[in-house]
N, C-alpha and C positions, 0 to 999 in steps of 0.2 A: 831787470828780472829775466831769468833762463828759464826756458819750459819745453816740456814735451807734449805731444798728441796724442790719446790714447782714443782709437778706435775701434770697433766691432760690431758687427753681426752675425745674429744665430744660423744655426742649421734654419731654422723655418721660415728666414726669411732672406735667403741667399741673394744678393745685388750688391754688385760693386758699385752701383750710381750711391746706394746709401754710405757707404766709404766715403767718399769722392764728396758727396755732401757733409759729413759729419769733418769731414777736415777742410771743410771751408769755411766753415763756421766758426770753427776752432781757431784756423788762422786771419779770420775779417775779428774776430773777438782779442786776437792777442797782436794785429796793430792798431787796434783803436785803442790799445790799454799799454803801446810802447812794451812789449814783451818778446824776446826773441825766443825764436824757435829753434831749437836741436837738433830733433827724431821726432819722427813718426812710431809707433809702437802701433802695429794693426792686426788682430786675430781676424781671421775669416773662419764662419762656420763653427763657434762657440758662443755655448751658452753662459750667462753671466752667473747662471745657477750654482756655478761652481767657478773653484780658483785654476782649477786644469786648465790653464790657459799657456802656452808656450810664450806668447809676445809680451803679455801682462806681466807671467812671473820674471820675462826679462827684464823690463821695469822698474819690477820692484828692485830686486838685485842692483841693478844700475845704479836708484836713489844712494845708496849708500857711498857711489864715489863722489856725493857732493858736488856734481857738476851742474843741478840743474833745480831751479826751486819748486817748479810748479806741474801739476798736471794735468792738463790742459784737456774734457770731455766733454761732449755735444748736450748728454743730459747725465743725470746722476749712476739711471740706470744701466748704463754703458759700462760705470765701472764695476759695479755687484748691484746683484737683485736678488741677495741675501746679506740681510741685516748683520750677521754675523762676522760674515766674512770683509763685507765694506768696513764694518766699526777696525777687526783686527787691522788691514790693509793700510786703512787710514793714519792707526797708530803707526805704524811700520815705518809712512810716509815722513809721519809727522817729528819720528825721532832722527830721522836723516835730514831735516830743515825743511821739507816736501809739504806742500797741501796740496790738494783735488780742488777743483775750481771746473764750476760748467758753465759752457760758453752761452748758455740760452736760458739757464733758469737763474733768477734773482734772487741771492739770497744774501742778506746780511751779513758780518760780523757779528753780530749782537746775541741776545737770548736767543727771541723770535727767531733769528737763522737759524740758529742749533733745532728748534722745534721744528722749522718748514723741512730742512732737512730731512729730519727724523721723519715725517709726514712721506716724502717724496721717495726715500729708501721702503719704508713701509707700505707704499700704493705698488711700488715696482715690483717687490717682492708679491706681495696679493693679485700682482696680477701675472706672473709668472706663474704663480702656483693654479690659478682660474684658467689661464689657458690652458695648460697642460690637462686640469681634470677635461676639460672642455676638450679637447684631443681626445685625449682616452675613452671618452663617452663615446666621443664621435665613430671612433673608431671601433670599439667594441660592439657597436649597435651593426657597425658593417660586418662584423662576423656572425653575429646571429644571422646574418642574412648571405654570409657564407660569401661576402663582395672582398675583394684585392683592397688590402690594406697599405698600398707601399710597400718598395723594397725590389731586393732582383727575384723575377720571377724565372723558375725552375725551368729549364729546357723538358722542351715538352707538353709547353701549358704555353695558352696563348688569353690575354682577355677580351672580353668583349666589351660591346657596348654600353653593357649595364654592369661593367665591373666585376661579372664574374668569370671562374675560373674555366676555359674550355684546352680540351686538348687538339696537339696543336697535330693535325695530318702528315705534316711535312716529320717533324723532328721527333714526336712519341715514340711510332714503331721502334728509332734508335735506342730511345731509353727502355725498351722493352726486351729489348736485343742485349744489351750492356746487363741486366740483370741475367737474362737467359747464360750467357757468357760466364759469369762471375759465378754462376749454381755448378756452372761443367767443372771452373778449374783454373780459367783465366785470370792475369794478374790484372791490378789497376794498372800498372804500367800500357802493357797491351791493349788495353780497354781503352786509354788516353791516344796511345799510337790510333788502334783500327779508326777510333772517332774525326779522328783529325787526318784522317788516310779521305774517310768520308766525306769531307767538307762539311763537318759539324762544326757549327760555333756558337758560343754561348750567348747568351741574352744581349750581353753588349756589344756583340761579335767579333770576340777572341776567341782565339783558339781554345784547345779545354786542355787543362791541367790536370796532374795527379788531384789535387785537391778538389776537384771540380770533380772527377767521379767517385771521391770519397765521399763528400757532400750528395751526390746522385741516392748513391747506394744506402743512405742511412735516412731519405727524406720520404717523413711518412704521406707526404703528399701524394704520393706516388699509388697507395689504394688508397686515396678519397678520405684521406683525413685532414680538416678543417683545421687549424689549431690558429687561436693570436691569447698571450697571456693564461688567464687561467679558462678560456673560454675552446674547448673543441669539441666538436663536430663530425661525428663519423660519417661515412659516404656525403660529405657537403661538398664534392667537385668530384670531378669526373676521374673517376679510380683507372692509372694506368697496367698497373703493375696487378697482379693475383695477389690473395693475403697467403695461401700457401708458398708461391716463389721468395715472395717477401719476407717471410719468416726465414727460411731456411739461409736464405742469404745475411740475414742479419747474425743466424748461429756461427755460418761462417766466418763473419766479422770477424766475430768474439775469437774464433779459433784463432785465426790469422793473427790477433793483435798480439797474440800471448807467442807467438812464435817468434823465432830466429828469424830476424830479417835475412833477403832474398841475398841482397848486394850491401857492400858498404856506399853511403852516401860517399860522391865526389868529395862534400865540404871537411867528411874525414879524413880525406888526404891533406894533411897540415902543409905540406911543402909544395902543394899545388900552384905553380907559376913563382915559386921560389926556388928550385933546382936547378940546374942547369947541368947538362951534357959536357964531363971533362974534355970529348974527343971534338965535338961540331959545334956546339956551343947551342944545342936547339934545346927545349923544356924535357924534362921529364914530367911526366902522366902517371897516374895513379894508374893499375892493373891490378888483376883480380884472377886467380886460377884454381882450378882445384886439382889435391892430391891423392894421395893411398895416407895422408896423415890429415885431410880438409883442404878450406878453403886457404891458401896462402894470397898476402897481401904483399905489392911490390911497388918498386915505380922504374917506369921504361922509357928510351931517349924516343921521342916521336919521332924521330927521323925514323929508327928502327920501326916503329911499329907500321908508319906510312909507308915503308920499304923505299925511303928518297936518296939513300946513300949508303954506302957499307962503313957504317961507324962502328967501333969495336968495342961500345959499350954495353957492359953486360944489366942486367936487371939486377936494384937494389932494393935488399929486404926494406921493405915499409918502417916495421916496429925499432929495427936498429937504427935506422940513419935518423928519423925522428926523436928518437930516444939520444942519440949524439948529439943533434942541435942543439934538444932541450937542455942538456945538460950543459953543454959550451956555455948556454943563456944564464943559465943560475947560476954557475961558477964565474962569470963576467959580472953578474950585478951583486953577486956575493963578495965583490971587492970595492971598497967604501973610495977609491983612486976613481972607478970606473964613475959611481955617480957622482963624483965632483966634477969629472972631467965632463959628462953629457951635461949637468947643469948649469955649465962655463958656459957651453957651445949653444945649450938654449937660448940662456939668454943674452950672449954674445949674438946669435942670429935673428932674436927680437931685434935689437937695435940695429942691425943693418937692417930688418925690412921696415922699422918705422924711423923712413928718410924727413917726413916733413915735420915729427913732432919736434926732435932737439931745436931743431931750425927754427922754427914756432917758439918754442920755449928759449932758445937764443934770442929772439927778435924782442921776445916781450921785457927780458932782465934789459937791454938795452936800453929799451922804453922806457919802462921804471927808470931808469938810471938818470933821464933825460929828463923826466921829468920831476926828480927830485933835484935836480941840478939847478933846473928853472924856477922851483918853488926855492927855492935858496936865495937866490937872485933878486928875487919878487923880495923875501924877507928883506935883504940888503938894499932894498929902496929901488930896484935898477926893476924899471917898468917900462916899455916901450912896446906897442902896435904890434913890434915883430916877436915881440917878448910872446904876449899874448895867444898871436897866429902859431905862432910854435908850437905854445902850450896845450893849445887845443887838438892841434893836426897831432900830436905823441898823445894826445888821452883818446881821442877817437881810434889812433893805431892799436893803442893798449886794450882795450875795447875787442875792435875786430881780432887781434890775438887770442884774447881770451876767448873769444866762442870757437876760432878754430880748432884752440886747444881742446877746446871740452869734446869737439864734434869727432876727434883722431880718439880722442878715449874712449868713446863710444863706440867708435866704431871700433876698432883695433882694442877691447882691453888686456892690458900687460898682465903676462903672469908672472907671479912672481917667487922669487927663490924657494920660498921654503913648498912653495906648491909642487913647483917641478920635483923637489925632492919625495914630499910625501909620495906622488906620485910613483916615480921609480922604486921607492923601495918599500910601497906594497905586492911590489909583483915577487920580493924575498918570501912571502908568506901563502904563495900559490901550491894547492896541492896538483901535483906533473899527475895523479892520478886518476884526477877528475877531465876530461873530455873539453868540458866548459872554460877551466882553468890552461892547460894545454893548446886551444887556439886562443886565448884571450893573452898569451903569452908569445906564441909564434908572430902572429898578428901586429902585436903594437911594438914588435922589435926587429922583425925584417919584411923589408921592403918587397913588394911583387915586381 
C-alpha cells in the first residue's frame, strides 16, 4: 500500500509542533500497518470549514494519477469539519481507488464504522460551528466594552492594559498632520514620501505605503468611532481626527477617485525591463511628459536619462512600439507551425529536465523482464537457492522503483500535449484592447 499525509491547522491555533506531531502519528501508524509513504500535503493556517485549502485541493487532484492509495490523517476532523464537503471529497477519493484513514481513531470496515464515522464528522463539525459562535460572543461582548478585538492596530493608537484603545503621543500628531495635509491639496504619494522622510512606521514597523495612507484617510477610527460587525459605537476611543476635517477629506476622496489619474502606473509600461537600447545595450524606462497636446507617454535608454554616456538613442513613442510587439505576438501565435513548434520544444524540454524518471522507468521494464524470465524457469522445474535469492533481490528492486516513480510524478507532474496547446491558443482569443489581456499577453511570451 502507497499513501500520503494529509496535515493541518487553523488560523486559531497556529503551531508547528502540532504539524510535527500530526505526522508522527501518521507515520508510527503507517509502519506498523507496512504502508509506504509518498508526500506529505501540509496547509498551515486553514480552516477545515471550507475546501479553500491550496495543499489539500493539491491532493485531491493528485489522487487521480493513481499513484497512491491511501490518505493518511491524525483525526477525521483534519480532513473537513463539514459534513458536506468530507462526504463529496471522500467520493472524489474513492473514485480514483483513494480512501481516508485516521491514524488515531478506530474505525471499522463494517456498518458500525460507517455510523462512528458519521458520529465523529458530525461532533467536528458541531464543534467548529460552537466555537466560532463562542468567538463571536466573546468578541462582540469586547466591543460593547469598546476593548481591541485583534488585528493591526491603526498608526496612531496604542493599547493598554485593559485592552482598550488609547492614542498614541508619539505617532497621532502624524496622523493628524496627514489629514491636515490631504484638506490643503497633497497627494497620497507625498503624504507616503513626507511620512517615511519622518521615520514613521507602521504597526509592524514597515515603512508606509501608498496603501497605508489610503487605509489612514478613510478610517473612521480616527474620530472615535467603535465599530466590529454589526455592533458601533460612536466616541468609544479616543477621537483623533475632527468630524469636520474628516468629512471634507473624505468628499475629497470621492473627488479624486472619479478623476484622471495623476501618473501612469510603472506596471503600465508593458515593455518594462523587456527593451533594450539599440546603441549601449542598457533598459529602456518608461517616461512620462507633458505637451501643448497633453500628457505623452514614451520609453528612454537609462543611460540617457542617468546622463552615463552619450548614446544616440532617441525616446520611443509608448503606444507604438507596444502596439508593434503586440501584434508581432498575435500574428506568431496566429500561425498553427508556431504552436506546433513551441509544443515540440515543451515537451522536448520536459524530458531533458526529468533526467531520473526514463532511468527509473528504464530500471523497472528491466526488472520485470527479469523477473518474468525467473518465473519461467521456476515453471520449467529449474529451482535453485540462487534461483530464489534472485527472485526476491528483482521483486524488492521492482518495489523500490515503483515508489520512486510515483515520488518524481508527484513531484515534477508532466504536462501534457494537448494542455500545452490549449494553453497557447487561448491567448488567439485575447482582446489587445483590454489592459488585463495586453500584460497577460506581454508577460507569458517575453522574457524580462
Amino acid at each position: 500500500m502507497k499513501a500520503v499525509i494529509y496535515a493541518r491547522y487553523s488560523s486559531d491555533n497556529q503551531r508547528e509542533e502540532s504539524i510535527e506531531g500530526q505526522i508522527r502519528e501518521c507515520t508510527a501508524f503507517a509502519e506498523k500497518n507496512g504502508i509506504t509513504i509518498l508526500r506529505h500535503y501540509i496547509d498551515r493556517a486553514y480552516s477545515a470549514k471550507t475546501d479553500n485549502r491550496p495543499e489539500f485541493q493539491n491532493m485531491i487532484k493528485d489522487s487521480g494519477k493513481k499513484l497512491f492509495d491511501m490518505v493518511i490523517v491524525w483525526k477525521l476532523d483534519r480532513f473537513a469539519r463539514n459534513r458536506y464537503d468530507s462526504a463529496r471529497y471522500k467520493s472524489l477519493l474513492k473514485k480514483n481507488g483513494v480512501k481516508v484513514v485516521s491514524a488515531t481513531e478506530v474505525i471499522s470496515e463494517g456498518a458500525e464504522g460507517i455510523i462512528l464515522e458519521s458520529v465523529l464528522e458530525g461532533y467536528a463539525e458541531y464543534y467548529s460551528a460552537d466555537l466560532a459562535e463562542k468567538v463571536v460572543r466573546g468578541m462582540t461582548d469586547n466591543a460593547l466594552k469598546c476593548k481591541f478585538n485583534g488585528g493591526t492596530i491603526p498608526i496612531g493608537y496604542v493599547i493598554d492594559d485593559e485592552q482598550h484603545f488609547q492614542a498614541d503621543p508619539i505617532t497621532a500628531p502624524y496622523v493628524l498632520e496627514v489629514f491636515k495635509r490631504y484638506d490643503k491639496g497633497a497627494t497620497m504619494t507625498e503624504l507616503r514620501d513626507w511620512l517615511n522622510e519622518q521615520g514613521v512606521k507602521n504597526t509592524r514597523g514597515n515603512p508606509i505605503t501608498y496603501n497605508s495612507i489610503q487605509h489612514m484617510l478613510c478610517n473612521r477610527r480616527y474620530i472615535g468611532e467603535f465599530a466590529f460587525r454589526d455592533t458601533v459605537i460612536p466616541n468609544g476611543i479616543p477621537s483623533i481626527v475632527p468630524d469636520d476635517l474628516f468629512e471634507r477629506v473624505q468628499k475629497k476622496l470621492e473627488v479624486n477617485k472619479k478623476a484622471p489619474a495623476r501618473h501612469k502606473a510603472e506596471d503600465d509600461y508593458l515593455l518594462t525591463t523587456k527593451i533594450f537600447c539599440g546603441y549601449c545595450g542598457a533598459y529602456l524606462c518608461g517616461e512620462s511628459g507633458t505637451g501643448r497636446n497633453g500628457v505623452h507617454h514614451y520609453y528612454k535608454c537609462v543611460s540617457v536619462k542617468k546622463k552615463r554616456t552619450e548614446c544616440e538613442c532617441k525616446p520611443v513613442r509608448k503606444a507604438w512600439i507596444e502596439n508593434l510587439v503586440l501584434d508581432s505576438i498575435m500574428e506568431m501565435l496566429a500561425d498553427d507551425r508556431t504552436i506546433d513548434a513551441i509544443t515540440s520544444m515543451v515537451l522536448a524540454m520536459q524530458d531533458q529536465e526529468s533526467v531520473a524518471l526514463p532511468m527509473y522507468e528504464q530500471q523497472l521494464q528491466e526488472a520485470n523482464t527479469g523477473i518474468n524470465n525467473l518465473l519461467n524457469a521456476i515453471q520449467q522445474g529449474i529451482l535453485t537457492k540462487s534461483t530464489k535469492s534472485r527472485l526476491e533481490e528483482l521483486e524488492a528492486a521492482r518495489d523500490e522503483l515503483e515508489n520512486k516513480i510515483a515520488l518524481e510524478k508527484l513531484a515534477k507532474p508532466r504536462i501534457s500535449e494537448e494542455f500545452v496547446r490549449f494553453f497557447l491558443e487561448r491567448f488567439r482569443n485575447l482582446d489587445l484592447s483590454k489592459l488585463e489581456h495586453r500584460k497577460m499577453l506581454m508577460c507569458s511570451t517575453i522574457r524580462s
